[in-house]
C-alpha positions in Angstrom: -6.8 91.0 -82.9 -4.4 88.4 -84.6 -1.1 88.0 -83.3 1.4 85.3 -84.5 2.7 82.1 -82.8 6.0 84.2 -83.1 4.7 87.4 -81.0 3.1 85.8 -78.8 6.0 83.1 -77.8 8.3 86.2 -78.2 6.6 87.8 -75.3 6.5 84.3 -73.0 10.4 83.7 -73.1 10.5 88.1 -72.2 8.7 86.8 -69.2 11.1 84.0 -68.7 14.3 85.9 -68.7 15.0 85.8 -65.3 13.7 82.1 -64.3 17.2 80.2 -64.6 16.8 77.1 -66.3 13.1 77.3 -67.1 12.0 76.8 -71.0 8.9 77.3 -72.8 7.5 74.4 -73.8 3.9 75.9 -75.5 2.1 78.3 -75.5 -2.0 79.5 -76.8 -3.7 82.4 -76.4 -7.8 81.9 -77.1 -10.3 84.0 -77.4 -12.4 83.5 -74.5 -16.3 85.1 -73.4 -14.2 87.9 -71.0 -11.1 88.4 -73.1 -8.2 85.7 -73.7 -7.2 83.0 -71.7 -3.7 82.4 -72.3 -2.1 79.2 -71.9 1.7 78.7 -71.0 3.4 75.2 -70.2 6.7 75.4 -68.9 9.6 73.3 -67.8 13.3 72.8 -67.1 16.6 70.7 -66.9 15.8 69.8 -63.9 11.9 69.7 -63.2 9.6 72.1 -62.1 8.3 73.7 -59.1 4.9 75.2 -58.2 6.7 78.2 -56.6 8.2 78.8 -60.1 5.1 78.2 -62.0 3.6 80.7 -59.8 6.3 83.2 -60.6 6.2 82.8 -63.8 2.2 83.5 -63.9 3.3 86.9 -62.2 5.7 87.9 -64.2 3.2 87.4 -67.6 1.0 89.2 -65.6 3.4 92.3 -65.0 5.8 91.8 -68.1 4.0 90.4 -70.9 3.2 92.8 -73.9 1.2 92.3 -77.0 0.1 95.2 -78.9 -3.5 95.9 -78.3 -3.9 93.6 -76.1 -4.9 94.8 -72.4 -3.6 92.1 -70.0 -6.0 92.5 -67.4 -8.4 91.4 -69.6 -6.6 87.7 -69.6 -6.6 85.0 -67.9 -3.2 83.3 -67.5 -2.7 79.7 -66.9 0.8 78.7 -66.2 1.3 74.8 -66.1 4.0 71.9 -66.5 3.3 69.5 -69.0 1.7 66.4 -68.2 3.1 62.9 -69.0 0.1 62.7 -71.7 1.8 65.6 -73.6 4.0 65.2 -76.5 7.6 65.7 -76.2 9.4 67.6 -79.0 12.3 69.5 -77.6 15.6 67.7 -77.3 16.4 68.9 -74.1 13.0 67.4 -72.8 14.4 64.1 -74.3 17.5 64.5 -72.2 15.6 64.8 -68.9 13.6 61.9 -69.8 16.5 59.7 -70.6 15.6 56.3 -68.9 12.2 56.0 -69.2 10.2 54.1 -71.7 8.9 56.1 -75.1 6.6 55.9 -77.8 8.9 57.7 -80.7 7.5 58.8 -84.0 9.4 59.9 -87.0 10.1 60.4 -90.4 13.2 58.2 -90.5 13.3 55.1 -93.0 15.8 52.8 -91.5 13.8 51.6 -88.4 9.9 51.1 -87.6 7.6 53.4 -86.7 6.2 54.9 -84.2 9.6 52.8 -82.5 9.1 51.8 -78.6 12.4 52.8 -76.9 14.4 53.6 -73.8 15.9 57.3 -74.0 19.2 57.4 -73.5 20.3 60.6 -74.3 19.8 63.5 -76.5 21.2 66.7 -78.3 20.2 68.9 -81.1 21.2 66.9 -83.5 20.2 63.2 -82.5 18.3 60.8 -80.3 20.3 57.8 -78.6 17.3 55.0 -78.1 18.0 51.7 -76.6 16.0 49.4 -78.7 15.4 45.9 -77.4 19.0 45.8 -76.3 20.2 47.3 -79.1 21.1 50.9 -79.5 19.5 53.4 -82.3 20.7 56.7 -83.4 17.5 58.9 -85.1 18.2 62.2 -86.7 16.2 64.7 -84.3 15.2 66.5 -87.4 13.4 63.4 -88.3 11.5 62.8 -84.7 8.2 64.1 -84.9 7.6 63.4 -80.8 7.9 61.3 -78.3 5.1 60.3 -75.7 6.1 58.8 -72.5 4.7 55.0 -72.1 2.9 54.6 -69.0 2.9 51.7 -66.8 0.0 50.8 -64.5 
């Protein structure tokens, strides 16, 4: 069957209603040789625990409905996103504030992708620190953000 991004995500946060801070990040279902394997990556304001990942498989695993599809026949993966993984959300850009970013956007005005410092963020703009200097982006014009590791 073909369910939408929207259904499918729809069903997720159903599962998430009672995990306090916790946000859905992403989320893909695939097709897989024994069913689906669904993949769910979740975080919060505050980080992320394994206990609460591992509620949150449970609760997919007892809560989440799709039409036609027959849960036992999934495999659920519930995970926190890695530091590799692309930051979008503007609250994820507020938890992140301080570290080091590699930002690309669709904004004119400065270069891009633009190496910055978060320093804070809301719904409707990014605060960078730019080589001492501060920059304000549109957070309709960020595309993502990806965290620039130091070794």
């Amino acid at each position: 069957m073909n369910w939408t991004d929207e259904e499918i995500k729809a069903g997720i946060e159903h599962c998430l209603q009672d995990a306090d801070d916790i946000f859905l990040v992403d989320v893909k279902l695939n097709a897989s040789r024994r069913g689906y394997q669904l993949i769910v990556k979740c975080d919060s304001d505050s980080g992320i625990t394994i206990d609460q990942l591992a509620r949150i498989n449970r609760s997919i695993h007892n809560n989440f409905i799709l039409p036609g599809l027959d849960i036992e026949k999934v495999s659920v993966e519930v995970t926190s996103p890695g530091a590799g993984f692309p930051v979008k959300l503007p609250r994820h850009f507020n938890r992140l504030a301080g570290h080091s970013m590699k930002i690309e956007h669709r904004s004119d005005t400065v270069q891009n992708p633009l190496d910055a410092e978060i320093i804070s963020a809301s719904p409707e703009s990014l605060l960078l620190k730019v080589n001492e200097e501060e920059v304000a982006l549109d957070m309709a014009d960020v595309v993502q953000g990806k965290v620039n590791m130091r070794w």
